[in-house]
C-alpha positions in Angstrom: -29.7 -21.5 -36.1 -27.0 -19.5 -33.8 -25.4 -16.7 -34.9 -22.0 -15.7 -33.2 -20.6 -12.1 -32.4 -17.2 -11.3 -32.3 -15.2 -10.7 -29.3 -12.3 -9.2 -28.6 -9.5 -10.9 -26.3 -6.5 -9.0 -24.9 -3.0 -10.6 -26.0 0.0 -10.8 -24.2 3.0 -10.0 -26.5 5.3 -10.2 -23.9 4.9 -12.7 -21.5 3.4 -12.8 -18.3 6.7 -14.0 -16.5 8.8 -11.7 -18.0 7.1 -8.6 -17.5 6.8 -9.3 -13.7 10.7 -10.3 -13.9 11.5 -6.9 -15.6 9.2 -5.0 -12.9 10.6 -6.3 -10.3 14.2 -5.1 -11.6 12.7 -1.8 -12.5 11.7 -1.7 -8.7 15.1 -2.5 -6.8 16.9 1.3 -7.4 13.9 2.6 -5.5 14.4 0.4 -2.5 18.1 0.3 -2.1 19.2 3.4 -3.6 17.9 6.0 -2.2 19.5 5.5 1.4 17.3 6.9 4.2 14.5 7.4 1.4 14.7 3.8 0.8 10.9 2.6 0.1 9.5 -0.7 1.5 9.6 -2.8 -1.4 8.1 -5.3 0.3 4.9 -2.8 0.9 4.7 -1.7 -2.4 4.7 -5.6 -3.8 1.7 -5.5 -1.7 0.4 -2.8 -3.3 0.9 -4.4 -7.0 -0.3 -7.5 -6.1 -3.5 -5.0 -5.0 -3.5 -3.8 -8.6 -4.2 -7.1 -10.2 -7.0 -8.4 -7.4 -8.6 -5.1 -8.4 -9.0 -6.1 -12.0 -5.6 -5.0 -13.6 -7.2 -1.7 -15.1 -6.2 1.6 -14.3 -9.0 2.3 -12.6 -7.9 0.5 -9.9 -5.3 3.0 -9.3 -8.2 5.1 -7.5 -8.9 2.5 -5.1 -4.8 1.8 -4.2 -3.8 5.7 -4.2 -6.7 6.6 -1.9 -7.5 3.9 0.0 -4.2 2.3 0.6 -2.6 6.3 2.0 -6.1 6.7 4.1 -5.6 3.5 6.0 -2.3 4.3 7.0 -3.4 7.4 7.9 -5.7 6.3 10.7 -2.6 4.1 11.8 0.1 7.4 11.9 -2.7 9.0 14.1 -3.3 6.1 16.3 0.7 5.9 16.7 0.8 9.5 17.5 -1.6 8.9 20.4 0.1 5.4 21.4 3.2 7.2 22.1 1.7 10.0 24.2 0.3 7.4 26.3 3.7 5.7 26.2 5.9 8.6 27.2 3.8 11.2 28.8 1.5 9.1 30.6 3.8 6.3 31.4 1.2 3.6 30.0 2.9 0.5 29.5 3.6 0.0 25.9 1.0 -3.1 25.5 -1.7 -2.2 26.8 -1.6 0.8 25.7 -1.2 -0.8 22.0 -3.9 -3.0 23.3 -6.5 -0.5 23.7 -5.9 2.2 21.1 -5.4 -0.2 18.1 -8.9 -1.7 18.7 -10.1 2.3 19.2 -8.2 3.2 15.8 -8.7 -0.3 14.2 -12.8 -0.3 15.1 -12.9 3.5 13.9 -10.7 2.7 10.9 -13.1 -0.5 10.0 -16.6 1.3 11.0 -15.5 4.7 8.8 -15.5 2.1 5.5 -19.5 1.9 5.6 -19.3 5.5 4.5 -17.5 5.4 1.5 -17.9 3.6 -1.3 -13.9 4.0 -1.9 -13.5 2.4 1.1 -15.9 -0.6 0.6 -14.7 -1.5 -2.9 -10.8 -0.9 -2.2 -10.9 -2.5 1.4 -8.2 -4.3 0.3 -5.9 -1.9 -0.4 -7.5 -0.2 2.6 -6.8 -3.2 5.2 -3.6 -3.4 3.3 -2.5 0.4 4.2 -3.4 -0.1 7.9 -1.4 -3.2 8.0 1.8 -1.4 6.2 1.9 1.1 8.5 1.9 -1.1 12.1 4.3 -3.5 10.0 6.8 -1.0 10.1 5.6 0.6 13.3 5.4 -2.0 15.3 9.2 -3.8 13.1 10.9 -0.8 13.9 12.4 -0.2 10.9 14.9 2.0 10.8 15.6 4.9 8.1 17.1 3.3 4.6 15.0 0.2 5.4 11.6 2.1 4.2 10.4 4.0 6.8 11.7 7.3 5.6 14.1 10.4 6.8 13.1 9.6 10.1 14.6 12.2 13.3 14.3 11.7 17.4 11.1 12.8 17.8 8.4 9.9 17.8 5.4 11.9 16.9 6.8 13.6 13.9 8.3 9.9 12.7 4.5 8.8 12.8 3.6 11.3 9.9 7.2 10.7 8.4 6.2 7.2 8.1 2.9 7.6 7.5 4.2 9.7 4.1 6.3 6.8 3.6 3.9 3.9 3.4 1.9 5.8 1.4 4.4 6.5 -1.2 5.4 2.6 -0.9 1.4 2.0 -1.6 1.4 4.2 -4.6 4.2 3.1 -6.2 3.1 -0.2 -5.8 0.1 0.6 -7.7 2.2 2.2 -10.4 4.4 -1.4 -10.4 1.2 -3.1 -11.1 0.4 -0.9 -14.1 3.6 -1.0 -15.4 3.8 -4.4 -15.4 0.2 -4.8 -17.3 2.2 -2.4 -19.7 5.4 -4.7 -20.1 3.5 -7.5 -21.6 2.2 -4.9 -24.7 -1.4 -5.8 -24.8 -3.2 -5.9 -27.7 -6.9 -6.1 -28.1 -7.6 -8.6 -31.2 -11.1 -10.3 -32.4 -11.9 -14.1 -31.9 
């Protein structure tokens, strides 16, 4: 004899393909609108894509708004102490990048085995350390997501650094909104 229990399944009343669709629109004003507070889209689609290898709940949010901003965050530090190597000490830019990315890369990595935000969002993690030396290192210019930047190279690393992070989080937010679009609806088998 077997007995059976119900279960509930989520329901998509809007569908998958549409949501995203209508997301993605949703996005566009925030990366082409806002002129030199343009956000990287492309970042934050990172970020959303985050949001649904992290389970699509909300409490995935914790892991992409922490982790994502504290990864990039070791980067805007190791940028700040690139370029003083750069211009002050007339390093030449690649080994200079050479040597301090794996000093800030090892530190960033060996700093994860001490918190448990850090081990279970390494993605978003890895993914906010890569973010930040994308645009770094692409030279992206202000309107094209890397903030209000000015002249002065050490203040642009925190500038961007505040701008990846806000690209991170929003993606986050694109990921929950688009869980939102399709109207799920729990129902029993």
């Amino acid at each position: 004899m077997s007995t059976s229990t119900a279960s509930e399944v989520i329901i998509e009343r809007v569908p998958l393909w549409l949501a995203v669709a209508i997301t993605v629109v949703i996005s566009i004003p925030f990366g082409t609108l806002l002129h030199d507070y343009n956000l990287a889209l492309w970042a934050s689609f990172i970020a959303w894509a985050e949001y649904f290898a992290l389970g699509a709940k909300p409490s995935a949010l914790k892991y992409i708004w922490i982790a994502f901003p504290l990864g990039a965050l070791s980067m805007a530090v190791f940028a700040d102490v690139n370029d003083y190597f750069i211009i002050y000490m007339r390093w030449n830019p690649i080994v200079s990048a050479a040597l301090w990315l794996f000093v800030f890369v090892g530190a960033a990595v060996y700093a994860m085995r001490f918190h448990p935000v850090l081990q279970t969002g390494s993605l978003p993690y890895f993914n906010g350390i890569s973010m930040y030396l994308a645009l770094y290192f692409g030279g992206i210019k202000p309107g094209a997501g890397a903030g209000p930047l000015t002249g002065d190279p050490f203040i642009n690393a925190w500038i961007l650094w505040i701008w990846v992070s806000l690209a991170g989080i929003f993606g986050g937010f694109l990921g929950w909104l688009n869980v939102q679009l399709t109207f799920p609806k729990k129902v029993k088998r």
